[in-house]
Gaussian input, Z-matrix of N, CA and C with variables (Angstrom, degrees):
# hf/3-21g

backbone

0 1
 N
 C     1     B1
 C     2     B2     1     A1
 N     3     B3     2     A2     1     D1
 C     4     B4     3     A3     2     D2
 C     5     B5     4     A4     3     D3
 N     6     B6     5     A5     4     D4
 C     7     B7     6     A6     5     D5
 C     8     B8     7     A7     6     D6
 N     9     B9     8     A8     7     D7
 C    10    B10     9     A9     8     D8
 C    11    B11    10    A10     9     D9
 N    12    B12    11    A11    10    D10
 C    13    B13    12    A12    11    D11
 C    14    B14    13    A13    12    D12
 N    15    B15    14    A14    13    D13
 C    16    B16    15    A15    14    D14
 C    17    B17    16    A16    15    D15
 N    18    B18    17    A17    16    D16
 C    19    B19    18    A18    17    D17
 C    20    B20    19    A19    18    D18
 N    21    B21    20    A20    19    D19
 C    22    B22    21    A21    20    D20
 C    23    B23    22    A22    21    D21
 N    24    B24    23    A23    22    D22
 C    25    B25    24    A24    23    D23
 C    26    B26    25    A25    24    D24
 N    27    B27    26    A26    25    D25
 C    28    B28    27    A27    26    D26
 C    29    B29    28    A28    27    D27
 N    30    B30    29    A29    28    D28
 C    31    B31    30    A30    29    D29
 C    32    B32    31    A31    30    D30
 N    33    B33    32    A32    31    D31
 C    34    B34    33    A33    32    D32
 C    35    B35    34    A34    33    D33
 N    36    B36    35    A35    34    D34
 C    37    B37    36    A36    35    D35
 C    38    B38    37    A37    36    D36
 N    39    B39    38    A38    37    D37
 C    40    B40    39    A39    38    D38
 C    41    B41    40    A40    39    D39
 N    42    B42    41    A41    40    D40
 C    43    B43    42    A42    41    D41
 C    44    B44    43    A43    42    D42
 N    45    B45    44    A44    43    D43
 C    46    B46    45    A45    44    D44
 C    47    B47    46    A46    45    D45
 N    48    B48    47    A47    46    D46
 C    49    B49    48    A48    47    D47
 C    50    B50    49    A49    48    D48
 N    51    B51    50    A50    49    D49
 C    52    B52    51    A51    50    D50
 C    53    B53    52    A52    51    D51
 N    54    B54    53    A53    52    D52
 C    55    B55    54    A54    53    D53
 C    56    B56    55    A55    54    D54
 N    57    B57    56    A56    55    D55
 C    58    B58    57    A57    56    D56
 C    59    B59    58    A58    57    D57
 N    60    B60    59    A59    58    D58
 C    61    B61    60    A60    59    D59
 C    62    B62    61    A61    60    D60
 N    63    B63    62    A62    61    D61
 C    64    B64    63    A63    62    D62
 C    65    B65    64    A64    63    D63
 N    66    B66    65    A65    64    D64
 C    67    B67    66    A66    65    D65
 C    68    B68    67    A67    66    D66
 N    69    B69    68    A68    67    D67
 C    70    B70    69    A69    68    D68
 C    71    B71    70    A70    69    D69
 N    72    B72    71    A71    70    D70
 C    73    B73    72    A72    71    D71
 C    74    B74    73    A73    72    D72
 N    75    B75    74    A74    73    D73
 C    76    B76    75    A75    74    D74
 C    77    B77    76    A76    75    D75
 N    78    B78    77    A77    76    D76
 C    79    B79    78    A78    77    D77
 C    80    B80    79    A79    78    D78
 N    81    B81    80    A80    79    D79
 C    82    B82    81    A81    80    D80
 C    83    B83    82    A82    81    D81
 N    84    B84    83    A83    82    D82
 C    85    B85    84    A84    83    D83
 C    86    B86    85    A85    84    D84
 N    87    B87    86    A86    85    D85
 C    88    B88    87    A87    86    D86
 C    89    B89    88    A88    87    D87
 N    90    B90    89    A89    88    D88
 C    91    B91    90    A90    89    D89
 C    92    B92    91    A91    90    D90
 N    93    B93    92    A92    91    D91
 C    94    B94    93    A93    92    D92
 C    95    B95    94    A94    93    D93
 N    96    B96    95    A95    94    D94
 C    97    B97    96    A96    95    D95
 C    98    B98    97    A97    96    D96
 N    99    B99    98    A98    97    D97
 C   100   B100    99    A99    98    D98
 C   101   B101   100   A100    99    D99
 N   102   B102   101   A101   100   D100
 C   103   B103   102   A102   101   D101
 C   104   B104   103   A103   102   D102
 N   105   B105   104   A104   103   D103
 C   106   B106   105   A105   104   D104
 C   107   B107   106   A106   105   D105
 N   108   B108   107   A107   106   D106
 C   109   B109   108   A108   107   D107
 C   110   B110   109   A109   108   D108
 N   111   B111   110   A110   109   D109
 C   112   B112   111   A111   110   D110
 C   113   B113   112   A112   111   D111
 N   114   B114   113   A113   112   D112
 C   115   B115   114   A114   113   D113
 C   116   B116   115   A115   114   D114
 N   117   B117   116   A116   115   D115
 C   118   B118   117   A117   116   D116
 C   119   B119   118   A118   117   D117
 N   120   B120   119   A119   118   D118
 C   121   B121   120   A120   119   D119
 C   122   B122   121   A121   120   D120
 N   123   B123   122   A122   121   D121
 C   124   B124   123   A123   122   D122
 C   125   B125   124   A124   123   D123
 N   126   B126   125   A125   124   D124
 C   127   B127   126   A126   125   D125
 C   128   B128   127   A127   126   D126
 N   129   B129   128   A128   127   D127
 C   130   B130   129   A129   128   D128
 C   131   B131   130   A130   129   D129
 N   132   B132   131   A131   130   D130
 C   133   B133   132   A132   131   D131
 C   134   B134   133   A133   132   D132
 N   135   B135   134   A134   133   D133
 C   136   B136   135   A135   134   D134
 C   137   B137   136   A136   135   D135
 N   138   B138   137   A137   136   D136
 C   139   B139   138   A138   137   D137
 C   140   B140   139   A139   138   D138
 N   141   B141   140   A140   139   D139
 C   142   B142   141   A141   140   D140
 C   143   B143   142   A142   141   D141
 N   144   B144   143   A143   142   D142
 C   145   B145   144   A144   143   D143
 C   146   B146   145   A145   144   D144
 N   147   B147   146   A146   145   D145
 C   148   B148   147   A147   146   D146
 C   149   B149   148   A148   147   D147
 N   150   B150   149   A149   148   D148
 C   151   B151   150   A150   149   D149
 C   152   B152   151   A151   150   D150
 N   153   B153   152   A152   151   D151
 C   154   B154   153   A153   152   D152
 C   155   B155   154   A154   153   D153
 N   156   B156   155   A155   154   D154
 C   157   B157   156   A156   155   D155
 C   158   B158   157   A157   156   D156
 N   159   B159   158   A158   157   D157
 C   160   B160   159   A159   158   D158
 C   161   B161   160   A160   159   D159
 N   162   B162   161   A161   160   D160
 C   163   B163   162   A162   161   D161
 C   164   B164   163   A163   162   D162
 N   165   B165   164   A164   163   D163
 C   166   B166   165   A165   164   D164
 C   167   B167   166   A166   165   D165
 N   168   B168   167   A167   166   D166
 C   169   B169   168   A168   167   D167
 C   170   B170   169   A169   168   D168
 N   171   B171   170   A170   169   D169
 C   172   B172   171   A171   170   D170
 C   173   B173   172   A172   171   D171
 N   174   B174   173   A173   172   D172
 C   175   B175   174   A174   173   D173
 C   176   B176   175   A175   174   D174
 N   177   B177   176   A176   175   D175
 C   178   B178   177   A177   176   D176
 C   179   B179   178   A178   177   D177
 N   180   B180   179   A179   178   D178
 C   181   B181   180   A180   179   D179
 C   182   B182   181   A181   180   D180
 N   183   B183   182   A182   181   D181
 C   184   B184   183   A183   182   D182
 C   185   B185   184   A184   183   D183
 N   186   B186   185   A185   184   D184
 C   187   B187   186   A186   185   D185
 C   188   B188   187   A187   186   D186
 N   189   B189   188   A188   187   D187
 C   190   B190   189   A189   188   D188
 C   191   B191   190   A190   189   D189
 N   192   B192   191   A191   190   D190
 C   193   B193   192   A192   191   D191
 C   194   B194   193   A193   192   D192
 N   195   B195   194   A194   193   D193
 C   196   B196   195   A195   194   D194
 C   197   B197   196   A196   195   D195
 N   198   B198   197   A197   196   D196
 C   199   B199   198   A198   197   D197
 C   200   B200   199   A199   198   D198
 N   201   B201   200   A200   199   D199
 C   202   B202   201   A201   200   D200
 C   203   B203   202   A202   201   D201
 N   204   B204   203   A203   202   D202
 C   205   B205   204   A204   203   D203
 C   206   B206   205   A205   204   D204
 N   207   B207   206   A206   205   D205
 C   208   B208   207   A207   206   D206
 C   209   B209   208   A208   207   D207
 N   210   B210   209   A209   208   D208
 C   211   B211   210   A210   209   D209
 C   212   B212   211   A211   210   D210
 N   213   B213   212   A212   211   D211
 C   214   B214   213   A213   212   D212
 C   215   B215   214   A214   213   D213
 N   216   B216   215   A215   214   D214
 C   217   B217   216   A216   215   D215
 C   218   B218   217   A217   216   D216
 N   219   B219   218   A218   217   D217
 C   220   B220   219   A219   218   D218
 C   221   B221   220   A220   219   D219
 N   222   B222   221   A221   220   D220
 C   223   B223   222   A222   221   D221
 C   224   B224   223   A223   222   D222
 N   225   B225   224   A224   223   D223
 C   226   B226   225   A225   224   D224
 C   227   B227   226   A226   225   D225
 N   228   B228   227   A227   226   D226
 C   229   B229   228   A228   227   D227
 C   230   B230   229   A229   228   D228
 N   231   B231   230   A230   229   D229
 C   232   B232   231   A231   230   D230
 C   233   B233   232   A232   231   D231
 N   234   B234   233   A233   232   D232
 C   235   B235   234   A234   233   D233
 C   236   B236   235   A235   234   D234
 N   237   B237   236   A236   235   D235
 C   238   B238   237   A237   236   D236
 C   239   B239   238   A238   237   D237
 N   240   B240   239   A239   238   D238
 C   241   B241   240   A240   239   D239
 C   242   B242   241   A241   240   D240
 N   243   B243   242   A242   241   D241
 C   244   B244   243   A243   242   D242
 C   245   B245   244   A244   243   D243
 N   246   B246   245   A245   244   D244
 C   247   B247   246   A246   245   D245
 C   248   B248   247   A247   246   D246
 N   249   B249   248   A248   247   D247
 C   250   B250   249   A249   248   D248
 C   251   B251   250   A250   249   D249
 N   252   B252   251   A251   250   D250
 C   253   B253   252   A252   251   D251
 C   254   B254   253   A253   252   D252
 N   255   B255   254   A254   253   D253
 C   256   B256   255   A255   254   D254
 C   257   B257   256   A256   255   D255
 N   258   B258   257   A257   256   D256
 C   259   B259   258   A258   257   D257
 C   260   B260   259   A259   258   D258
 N   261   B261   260   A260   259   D259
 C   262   B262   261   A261   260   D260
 C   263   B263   262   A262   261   D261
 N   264   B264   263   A263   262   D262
 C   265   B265   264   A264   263   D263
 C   266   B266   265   A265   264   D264
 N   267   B267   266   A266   265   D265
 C   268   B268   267   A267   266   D266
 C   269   B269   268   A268   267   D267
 N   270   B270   269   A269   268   D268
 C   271   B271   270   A270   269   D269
 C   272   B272   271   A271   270   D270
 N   273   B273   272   A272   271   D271
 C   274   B274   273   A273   272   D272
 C   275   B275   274   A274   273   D273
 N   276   B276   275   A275   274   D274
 C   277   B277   276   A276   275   D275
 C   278   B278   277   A277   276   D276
 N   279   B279   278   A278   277   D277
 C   280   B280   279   A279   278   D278
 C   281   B281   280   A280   279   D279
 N   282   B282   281   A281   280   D280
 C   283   B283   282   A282   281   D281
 C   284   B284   283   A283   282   D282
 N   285   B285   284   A284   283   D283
 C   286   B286   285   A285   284   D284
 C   287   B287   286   A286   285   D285
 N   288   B288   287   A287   286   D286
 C   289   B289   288   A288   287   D287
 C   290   B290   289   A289   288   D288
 N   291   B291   290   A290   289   D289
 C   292   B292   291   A291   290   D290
 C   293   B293   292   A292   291   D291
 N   294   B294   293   A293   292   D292
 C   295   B295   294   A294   293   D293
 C   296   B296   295   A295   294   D294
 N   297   B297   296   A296   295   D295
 C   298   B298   297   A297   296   D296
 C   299   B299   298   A298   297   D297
 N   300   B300   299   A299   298   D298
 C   301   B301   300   A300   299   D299
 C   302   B302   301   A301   300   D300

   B1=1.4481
   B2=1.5243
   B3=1.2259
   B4=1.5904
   B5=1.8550
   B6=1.2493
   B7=1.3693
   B8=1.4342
   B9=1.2404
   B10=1.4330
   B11=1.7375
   B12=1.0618
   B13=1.6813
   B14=1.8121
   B15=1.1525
   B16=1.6271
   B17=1.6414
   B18=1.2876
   B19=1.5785
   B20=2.0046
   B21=1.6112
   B22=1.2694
   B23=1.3581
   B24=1.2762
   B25=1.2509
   B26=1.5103
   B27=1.4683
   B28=1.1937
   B29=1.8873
   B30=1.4227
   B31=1.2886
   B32=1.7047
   B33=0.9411
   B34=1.7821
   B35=1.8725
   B36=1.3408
   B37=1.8602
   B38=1.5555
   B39=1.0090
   B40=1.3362
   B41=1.8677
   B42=1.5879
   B43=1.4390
   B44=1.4893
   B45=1.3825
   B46=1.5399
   B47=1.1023
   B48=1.4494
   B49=1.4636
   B50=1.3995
   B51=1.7525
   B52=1.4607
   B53=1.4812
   B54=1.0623
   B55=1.5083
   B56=1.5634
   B57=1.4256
   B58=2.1691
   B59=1.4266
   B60=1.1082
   B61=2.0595
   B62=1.5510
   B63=0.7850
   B64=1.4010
   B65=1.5755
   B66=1.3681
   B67=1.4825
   B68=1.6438
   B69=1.0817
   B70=1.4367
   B71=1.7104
   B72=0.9397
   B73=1.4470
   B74=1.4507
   B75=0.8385
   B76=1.8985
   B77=1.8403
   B78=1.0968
   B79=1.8287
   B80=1.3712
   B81=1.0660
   B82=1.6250
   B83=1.8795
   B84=1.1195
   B85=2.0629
   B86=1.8022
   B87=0.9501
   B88=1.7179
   B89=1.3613
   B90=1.4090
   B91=1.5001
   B92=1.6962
   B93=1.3676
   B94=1.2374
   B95=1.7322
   B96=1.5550
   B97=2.0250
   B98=1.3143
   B99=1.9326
   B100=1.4646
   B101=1.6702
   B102=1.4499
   B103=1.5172
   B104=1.7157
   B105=0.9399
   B106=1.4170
   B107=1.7604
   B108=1.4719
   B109=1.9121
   B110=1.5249
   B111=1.1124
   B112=1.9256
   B113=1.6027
   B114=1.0076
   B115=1.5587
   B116=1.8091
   B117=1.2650
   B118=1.6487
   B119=1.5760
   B120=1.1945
   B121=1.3908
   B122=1.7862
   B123=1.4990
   B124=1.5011
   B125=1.2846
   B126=1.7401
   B127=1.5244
   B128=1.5123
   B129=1.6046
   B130=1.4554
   B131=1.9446
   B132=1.7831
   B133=1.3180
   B134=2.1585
   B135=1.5030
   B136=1.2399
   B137=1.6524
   B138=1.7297
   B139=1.6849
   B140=1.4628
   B141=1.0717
   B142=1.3236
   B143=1.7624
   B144=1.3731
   B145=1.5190
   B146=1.7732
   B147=1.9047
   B148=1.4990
   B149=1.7187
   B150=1.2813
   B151=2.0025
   B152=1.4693
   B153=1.3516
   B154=1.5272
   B155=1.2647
   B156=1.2367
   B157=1.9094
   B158=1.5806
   B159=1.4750
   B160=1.0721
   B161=1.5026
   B162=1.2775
   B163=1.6701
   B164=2.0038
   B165=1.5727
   B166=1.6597
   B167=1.4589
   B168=1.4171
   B169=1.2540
   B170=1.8336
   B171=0.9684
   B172=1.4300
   B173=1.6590
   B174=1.4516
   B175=1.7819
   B176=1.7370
   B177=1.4720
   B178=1.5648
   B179=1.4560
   B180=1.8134
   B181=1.5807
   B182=1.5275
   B183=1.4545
   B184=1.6424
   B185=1.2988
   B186=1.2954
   B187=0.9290
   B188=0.9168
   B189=1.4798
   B190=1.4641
   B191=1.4422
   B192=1.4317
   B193=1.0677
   B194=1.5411
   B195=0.9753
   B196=1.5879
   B197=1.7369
   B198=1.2197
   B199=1.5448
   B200=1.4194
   B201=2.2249
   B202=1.3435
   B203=1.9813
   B204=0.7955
   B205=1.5711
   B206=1.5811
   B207=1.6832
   B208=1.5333
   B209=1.9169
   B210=1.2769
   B211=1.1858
   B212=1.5958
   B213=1.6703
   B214=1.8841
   B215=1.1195
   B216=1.4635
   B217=1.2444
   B218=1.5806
   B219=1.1446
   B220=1.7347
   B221=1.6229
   B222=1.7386
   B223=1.8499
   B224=1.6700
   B225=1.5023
   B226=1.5685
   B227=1.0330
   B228=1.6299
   B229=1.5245
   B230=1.5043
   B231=1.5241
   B232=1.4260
   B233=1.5810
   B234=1.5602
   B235=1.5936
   B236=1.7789
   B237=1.1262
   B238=1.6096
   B239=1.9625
   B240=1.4695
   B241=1.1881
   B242=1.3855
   B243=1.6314
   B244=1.8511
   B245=1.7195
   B246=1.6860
   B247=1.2416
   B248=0.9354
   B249=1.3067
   B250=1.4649
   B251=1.5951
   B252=0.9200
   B253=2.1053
   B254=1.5851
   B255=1.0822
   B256=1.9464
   B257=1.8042
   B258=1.2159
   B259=1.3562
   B260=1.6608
   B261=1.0061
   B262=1.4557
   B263=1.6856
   B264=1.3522
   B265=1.4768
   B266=1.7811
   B267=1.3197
   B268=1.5408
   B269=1.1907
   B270=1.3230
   B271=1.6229
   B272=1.2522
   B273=1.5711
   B274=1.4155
   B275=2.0141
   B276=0.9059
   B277=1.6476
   B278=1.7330
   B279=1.4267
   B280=1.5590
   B281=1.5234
   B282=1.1954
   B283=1.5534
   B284=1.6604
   B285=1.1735
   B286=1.6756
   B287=1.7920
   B288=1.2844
   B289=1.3676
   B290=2.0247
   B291=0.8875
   B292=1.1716
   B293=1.5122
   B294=1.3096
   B295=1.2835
   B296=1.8213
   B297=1.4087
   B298=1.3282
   B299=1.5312
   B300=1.2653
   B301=1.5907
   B302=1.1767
   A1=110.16
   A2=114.16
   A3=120.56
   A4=109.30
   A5=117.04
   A6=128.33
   A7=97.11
   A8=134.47
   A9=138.08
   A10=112.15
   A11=110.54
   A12=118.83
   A13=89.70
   A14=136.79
   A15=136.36
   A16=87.83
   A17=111.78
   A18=114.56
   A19=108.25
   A20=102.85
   A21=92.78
   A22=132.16
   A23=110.98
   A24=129.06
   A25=125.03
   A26=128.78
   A27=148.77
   A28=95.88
   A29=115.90
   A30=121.53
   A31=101.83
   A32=115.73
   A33=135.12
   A34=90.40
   A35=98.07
   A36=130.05
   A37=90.63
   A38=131.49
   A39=123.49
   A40=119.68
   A41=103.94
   A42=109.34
   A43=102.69
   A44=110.89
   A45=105.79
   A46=138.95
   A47=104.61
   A48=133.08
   A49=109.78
   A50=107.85
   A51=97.66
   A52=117.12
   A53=136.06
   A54=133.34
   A55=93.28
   A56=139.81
   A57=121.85
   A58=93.79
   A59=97.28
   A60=109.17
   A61=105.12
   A62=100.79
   A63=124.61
   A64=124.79
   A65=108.81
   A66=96.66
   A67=115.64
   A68=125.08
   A69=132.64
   A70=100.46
   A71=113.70
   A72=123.60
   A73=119.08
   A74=99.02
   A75=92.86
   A76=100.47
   A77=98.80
   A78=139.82
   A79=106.34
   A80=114.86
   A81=100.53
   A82=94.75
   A83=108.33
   A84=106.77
   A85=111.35
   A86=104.09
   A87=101.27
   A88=113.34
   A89=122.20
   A90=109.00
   A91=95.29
   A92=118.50
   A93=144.26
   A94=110.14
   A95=109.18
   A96=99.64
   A97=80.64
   A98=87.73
   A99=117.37
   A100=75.43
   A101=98.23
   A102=116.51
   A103=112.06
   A104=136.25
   A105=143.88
   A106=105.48
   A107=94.81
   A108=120.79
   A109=97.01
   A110=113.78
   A111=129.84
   A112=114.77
   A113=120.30
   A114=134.46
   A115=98.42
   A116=103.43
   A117=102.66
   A118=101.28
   A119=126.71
   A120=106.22
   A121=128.13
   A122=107.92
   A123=95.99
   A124=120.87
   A125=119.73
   A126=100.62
   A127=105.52
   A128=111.92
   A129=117.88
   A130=109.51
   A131=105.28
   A132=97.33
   A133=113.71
   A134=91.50
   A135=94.20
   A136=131.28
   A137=86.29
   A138=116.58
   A139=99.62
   A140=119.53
   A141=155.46
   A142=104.81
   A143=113.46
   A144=88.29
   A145=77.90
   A146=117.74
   A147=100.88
   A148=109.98
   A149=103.42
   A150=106.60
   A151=103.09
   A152=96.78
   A153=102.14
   A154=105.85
   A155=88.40
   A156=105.93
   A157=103.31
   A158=96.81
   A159=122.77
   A160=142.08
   A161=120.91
   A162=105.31
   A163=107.18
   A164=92.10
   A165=86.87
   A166=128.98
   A167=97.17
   A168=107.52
   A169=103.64
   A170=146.81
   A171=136.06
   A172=116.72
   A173=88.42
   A174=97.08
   A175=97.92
   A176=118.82
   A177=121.88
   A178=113.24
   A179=114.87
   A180=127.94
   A181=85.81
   A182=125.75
   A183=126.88
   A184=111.54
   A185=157.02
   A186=162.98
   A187=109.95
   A188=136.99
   A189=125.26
   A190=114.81
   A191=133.55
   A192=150.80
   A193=115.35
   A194=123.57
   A195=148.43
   A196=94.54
   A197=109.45
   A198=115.83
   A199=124.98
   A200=90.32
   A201=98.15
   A202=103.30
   A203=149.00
   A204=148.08
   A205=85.68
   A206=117.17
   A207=97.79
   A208=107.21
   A209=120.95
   A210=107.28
   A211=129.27
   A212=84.11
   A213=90.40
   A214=120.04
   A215=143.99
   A216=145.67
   A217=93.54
   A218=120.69
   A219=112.39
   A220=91.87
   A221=104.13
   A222=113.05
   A223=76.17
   A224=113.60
   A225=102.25
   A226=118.99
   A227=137.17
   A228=127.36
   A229=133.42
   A230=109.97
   A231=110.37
   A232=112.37
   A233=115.00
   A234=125.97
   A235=96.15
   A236=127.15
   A237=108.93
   A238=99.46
   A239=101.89
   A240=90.54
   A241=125.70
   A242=112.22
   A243=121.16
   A244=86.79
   A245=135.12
   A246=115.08
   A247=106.05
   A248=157.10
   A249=132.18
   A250=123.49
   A251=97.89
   A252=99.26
   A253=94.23
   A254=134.23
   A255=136.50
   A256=86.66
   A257=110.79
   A258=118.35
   A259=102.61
   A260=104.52
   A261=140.82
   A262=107.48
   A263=98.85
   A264=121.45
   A265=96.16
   A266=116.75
   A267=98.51
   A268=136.42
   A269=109.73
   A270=112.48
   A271=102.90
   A272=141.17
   A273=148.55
   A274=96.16
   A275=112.28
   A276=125.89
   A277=107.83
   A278=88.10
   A279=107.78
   A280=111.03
   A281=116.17
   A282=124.54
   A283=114.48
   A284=104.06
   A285=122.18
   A286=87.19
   A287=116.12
   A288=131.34
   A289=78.53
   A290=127.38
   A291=129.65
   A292=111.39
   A293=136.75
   A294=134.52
   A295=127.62
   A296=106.79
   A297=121.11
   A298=104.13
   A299=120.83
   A300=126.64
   A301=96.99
   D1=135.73
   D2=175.12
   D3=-87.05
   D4=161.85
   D5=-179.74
   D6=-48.51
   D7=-67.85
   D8=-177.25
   D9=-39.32
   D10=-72.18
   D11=173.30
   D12=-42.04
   D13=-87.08
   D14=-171.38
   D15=-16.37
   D16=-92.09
   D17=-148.30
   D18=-47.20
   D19=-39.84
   D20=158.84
   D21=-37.94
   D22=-66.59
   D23=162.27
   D24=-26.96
   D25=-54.29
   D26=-159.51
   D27=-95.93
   D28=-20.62
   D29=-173.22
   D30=-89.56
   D31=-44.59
   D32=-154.97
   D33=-71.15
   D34=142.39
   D35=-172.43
   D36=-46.65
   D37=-31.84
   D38=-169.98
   D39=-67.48
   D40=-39.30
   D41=176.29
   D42=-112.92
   D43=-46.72
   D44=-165.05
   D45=38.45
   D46=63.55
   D47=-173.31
   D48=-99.52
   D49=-32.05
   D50=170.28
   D51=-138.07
   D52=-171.60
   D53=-129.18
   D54=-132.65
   D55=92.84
   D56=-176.93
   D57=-94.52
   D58=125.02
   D59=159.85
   D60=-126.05
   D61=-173.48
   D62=167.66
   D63=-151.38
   D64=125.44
   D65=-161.96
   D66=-94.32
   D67=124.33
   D68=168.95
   D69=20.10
   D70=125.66
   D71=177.52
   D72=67.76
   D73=-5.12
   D74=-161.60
   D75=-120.53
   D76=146.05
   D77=-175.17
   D78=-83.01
   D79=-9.87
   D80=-163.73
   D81=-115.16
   D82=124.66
   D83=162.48
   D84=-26.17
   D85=140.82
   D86=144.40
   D87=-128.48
   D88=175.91
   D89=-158.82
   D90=-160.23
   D91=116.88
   D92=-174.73
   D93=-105.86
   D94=132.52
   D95=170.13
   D96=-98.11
   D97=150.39
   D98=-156.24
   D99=-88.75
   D100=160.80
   D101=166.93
   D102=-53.50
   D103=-26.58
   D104=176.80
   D105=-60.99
   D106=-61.99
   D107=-174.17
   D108=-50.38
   D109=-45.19
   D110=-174.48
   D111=-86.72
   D112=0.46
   D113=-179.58
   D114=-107.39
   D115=-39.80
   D116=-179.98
   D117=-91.31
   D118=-53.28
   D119=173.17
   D120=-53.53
   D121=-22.47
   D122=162.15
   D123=-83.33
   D124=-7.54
   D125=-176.18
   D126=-94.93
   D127=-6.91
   D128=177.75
   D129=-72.99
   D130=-29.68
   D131=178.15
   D132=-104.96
   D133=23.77
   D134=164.79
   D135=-104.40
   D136=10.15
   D137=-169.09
   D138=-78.51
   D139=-43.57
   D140=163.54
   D141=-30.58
   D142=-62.26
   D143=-136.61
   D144=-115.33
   D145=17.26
   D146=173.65
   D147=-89.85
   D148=161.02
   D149=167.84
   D150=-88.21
   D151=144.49
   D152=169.97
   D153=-124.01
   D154=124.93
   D155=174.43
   D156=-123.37
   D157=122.38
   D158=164.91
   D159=-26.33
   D160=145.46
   D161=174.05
   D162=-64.77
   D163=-33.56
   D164=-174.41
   D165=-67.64
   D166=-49.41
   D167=176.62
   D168=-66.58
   D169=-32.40
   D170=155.70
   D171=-33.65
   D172=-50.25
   D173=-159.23
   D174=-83.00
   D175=-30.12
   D176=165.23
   D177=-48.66
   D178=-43.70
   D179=-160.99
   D180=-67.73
   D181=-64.78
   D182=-174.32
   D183=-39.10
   D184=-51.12
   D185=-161.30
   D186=-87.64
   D187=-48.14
   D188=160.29
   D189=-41.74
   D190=-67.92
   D191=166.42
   D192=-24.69
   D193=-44.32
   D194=-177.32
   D195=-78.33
   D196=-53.35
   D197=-174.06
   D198=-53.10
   D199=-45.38
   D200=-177.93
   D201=-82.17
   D202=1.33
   D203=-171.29
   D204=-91.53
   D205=-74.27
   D206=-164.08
   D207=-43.54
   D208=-49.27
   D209=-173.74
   D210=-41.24
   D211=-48.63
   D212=173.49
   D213=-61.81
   D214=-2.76
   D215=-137.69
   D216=-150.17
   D217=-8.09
   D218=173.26
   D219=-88.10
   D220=165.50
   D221=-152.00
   D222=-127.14
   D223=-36.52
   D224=-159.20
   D225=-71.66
   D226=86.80
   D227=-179.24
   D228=-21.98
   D229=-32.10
   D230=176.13
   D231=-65.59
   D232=-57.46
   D233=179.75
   D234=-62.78
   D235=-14.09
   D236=-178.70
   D237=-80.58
   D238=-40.11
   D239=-168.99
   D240=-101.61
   D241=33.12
   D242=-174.46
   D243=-97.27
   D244=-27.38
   D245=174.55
   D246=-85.21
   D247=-67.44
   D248=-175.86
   D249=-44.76
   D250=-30.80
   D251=176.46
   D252=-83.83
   D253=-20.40
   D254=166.22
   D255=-57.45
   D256=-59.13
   D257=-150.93
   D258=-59.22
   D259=-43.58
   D260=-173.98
   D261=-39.93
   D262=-64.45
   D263=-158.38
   D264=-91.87
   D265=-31.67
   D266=158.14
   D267=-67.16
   D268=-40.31
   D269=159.32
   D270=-52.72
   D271=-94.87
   D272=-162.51
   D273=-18.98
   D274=-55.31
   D275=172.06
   D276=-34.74
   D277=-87.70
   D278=163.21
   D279=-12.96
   D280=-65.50
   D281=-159.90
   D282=-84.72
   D283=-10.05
   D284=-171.81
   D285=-87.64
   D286=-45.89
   D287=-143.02
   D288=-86.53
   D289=-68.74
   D290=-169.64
   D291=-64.97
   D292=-42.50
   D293=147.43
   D294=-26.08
   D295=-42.46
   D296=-178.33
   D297=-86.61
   D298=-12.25
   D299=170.63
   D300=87.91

């Protein structure tokens, strides 16, 4: 198929992707994407510019969130402070571990 046959093609009742006129005086096609053709090409380049976040990382974010409330909401100073000293001692880890290369 040549470029010409395509736009035919892409013009004709069957796809109607694009728009053939001819403008006042003139011999030659012109060729317009139909509002439909241009409604799918912006949602194809809006694929593009969304974030995708995950089912996990969603359902990870809840649980943190959930995690941090019981914390705020415990009275007993000892159980408030075994997660932050948890927190504590993984970092201290962390940094031993990264120190040694």
């Amino acid at each position: 198929m040549f470029g010409r046959e395509y736009l035919d093609d892409w013009a004709n009742d069957e796809h109607g992707w694009l728009r053939k006129f001819y403008p006042p005086g003139q011999d030659e096609p012109y060729f317009d994407v139909t509002s439909l053709a241009q409604k799918a090409i912006e949602w194809l380049l809006s694929l593009r510019q969304q974030v995708f976040i995950g089912t996990e990382s969603r359902l990870i974010t809840v649980f943190e969130l959930l995690h941090q409330i019981v914390e705020c909401f415990e009275t007993d100073p000892k159980l408030r402070l075994a997660e932050p000293q948890r927190r504590k001692a993984e970092i201290e880890q962390e940094i031993i571990r990264v120190q040694k290369g």
